[in-house]
Backbone bond lengths (Angstrom), bond angles and torsions (degrees), N, CA, C in turn:
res aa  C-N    CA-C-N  psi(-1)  N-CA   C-N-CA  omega(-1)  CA-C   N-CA-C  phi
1 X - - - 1.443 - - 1.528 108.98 -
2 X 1.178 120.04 109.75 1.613 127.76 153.56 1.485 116.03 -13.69
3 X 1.433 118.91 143.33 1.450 95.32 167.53 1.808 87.52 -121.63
4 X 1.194 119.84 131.70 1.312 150.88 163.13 1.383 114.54 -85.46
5 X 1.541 82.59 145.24 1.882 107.21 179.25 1.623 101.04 -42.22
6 X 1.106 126.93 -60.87 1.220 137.14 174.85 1.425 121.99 -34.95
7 X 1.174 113.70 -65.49 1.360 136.96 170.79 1.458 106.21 -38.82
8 X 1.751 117.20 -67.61 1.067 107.04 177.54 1.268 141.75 -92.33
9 X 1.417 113.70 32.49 1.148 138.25 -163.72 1.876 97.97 -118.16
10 X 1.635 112.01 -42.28 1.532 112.88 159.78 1.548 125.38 -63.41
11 X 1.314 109.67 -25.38 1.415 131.84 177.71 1.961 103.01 -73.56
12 X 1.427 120.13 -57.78 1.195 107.26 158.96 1.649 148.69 -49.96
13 X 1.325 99.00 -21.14 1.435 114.79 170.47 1.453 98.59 -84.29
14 X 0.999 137.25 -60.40 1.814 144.10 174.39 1.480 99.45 -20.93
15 X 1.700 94.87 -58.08 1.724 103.34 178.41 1.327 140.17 -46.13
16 X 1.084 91.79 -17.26 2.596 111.27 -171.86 1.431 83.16 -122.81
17 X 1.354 149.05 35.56 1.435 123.86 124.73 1.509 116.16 -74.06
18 X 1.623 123.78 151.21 1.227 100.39 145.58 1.032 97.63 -128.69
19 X 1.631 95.96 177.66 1.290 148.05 -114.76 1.322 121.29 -81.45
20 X 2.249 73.65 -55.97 1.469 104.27 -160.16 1.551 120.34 -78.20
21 X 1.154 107.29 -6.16 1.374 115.27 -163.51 1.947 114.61 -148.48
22 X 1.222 123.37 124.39 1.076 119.18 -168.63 1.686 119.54 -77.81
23 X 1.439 100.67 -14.99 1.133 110.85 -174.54 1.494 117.02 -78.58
24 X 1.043 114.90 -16.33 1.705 112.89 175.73 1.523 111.49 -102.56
25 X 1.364 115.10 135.14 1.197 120.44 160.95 1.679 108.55 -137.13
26 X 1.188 99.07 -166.95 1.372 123.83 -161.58 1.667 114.89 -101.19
27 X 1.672 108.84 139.43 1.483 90.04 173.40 2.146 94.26 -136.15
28 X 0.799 102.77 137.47 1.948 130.29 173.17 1.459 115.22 -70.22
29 X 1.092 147.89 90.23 1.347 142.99 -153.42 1.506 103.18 -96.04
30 X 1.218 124.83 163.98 1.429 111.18 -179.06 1.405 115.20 -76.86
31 X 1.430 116.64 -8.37 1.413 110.14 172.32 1.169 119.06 -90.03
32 X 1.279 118.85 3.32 1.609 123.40 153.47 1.378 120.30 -32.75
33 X 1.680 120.63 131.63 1.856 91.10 171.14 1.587 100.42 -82.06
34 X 1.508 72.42 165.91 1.579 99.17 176.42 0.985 143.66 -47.07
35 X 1.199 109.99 -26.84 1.546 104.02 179.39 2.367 99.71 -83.00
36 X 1.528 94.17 -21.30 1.562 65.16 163.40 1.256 125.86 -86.94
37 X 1.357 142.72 -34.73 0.966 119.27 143.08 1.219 159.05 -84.24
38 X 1.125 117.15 45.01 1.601 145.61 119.20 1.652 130.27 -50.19
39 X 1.730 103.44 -41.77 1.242 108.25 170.40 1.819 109.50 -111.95
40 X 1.318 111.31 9.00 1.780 90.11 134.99 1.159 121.58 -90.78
41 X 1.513 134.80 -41.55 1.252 122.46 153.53 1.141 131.09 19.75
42 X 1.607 88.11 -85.64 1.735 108.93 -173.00 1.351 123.23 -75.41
43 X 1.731 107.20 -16.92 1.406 116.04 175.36 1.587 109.36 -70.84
44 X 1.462 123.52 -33.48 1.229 137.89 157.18 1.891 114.52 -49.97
45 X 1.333 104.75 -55.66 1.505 110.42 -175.20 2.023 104.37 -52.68
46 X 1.557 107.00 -39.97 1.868 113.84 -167.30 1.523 79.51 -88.44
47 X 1.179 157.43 51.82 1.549 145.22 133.50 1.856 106.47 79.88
48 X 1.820 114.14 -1.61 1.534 105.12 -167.71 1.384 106.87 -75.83
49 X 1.292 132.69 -18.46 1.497 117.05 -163.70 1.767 77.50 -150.63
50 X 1.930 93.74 151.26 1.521 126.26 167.46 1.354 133.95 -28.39
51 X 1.379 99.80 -61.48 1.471 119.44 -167.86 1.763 104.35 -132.67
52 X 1.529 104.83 147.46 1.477 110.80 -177.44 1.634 100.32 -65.32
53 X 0.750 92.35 -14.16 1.820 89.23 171.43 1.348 123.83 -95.57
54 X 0.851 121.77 -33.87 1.415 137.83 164.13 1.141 121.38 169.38
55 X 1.798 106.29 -95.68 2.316 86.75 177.31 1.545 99.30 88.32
56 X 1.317 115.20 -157.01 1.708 131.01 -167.76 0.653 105.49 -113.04
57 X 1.231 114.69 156.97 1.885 122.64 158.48 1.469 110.65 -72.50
58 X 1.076 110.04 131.42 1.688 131.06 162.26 1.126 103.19 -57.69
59 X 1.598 110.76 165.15 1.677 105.86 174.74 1.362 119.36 -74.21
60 X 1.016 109.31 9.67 1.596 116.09 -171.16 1.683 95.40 -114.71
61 X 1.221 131.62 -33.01 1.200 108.97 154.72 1.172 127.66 -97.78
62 X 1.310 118.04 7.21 1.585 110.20 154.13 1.505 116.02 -48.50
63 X 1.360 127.44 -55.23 1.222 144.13 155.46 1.375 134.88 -37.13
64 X 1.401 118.79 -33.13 1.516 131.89 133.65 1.476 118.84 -55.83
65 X 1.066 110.23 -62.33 1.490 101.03 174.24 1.450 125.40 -70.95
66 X 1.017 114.70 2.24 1.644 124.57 164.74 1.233 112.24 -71.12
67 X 1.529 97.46 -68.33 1.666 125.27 172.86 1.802 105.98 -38.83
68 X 0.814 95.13 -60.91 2.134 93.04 -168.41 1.417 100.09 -73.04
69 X 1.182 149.29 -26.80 1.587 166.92 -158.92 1.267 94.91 -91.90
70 X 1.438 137.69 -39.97 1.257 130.07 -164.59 1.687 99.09 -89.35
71 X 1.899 106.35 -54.62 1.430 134.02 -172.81 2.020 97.74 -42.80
72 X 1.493 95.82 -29.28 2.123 99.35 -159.95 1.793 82.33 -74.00
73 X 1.760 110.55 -44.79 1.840 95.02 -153.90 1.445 81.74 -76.06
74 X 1.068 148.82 -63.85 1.766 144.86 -138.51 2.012 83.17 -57.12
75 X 0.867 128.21 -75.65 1.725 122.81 176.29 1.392 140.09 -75.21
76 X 0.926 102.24 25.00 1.796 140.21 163.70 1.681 102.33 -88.22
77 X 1.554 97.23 93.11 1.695 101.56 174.97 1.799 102.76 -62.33
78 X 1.507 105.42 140.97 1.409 111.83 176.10 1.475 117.68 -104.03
79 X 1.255 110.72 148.71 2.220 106.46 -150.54 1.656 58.17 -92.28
80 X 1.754 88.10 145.84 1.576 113.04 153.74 1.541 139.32 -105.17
């Protein structure tokens, strides 16, 4: 699978949840550019987060955002 502008642009929003705590989420302002909100949108449209604006992760994107959060440290070169 390709990874697309898109793709990694949903993958960056995944990225500014945290983790640790269920109670905080995220909100997208309209002066956001567009392409991020475009890809909260769509993160809203696949069931991962609350609100087309942002909101929480669902339990199903809790699990996305686990997944890409883990995927960023495992390929996150470490200064030696």
């Amino acid at each position: 699978m390709p990874y697309t502008a898109d793709l990694i642009e949903e993958v960056n929003i995944l990225a500014r949840f945290n983790l640790s705590t269920t109670h905080e989420g995220i909100k997208v302002h309209s002066s956001a550019a567009d392409g991020v909100i475009t890809a909260t949108q769509r993160l809203y449209d696949k069931g991962l987060i609350t609100q087309p604006d942002g909101g929480y992760l669902t339990p199903l994107g809790l699990k996305a955002a686990e997944h890409v959060q883990n995927a960023l440290i495992i390929l996150t070169p470490t200064q030696h």
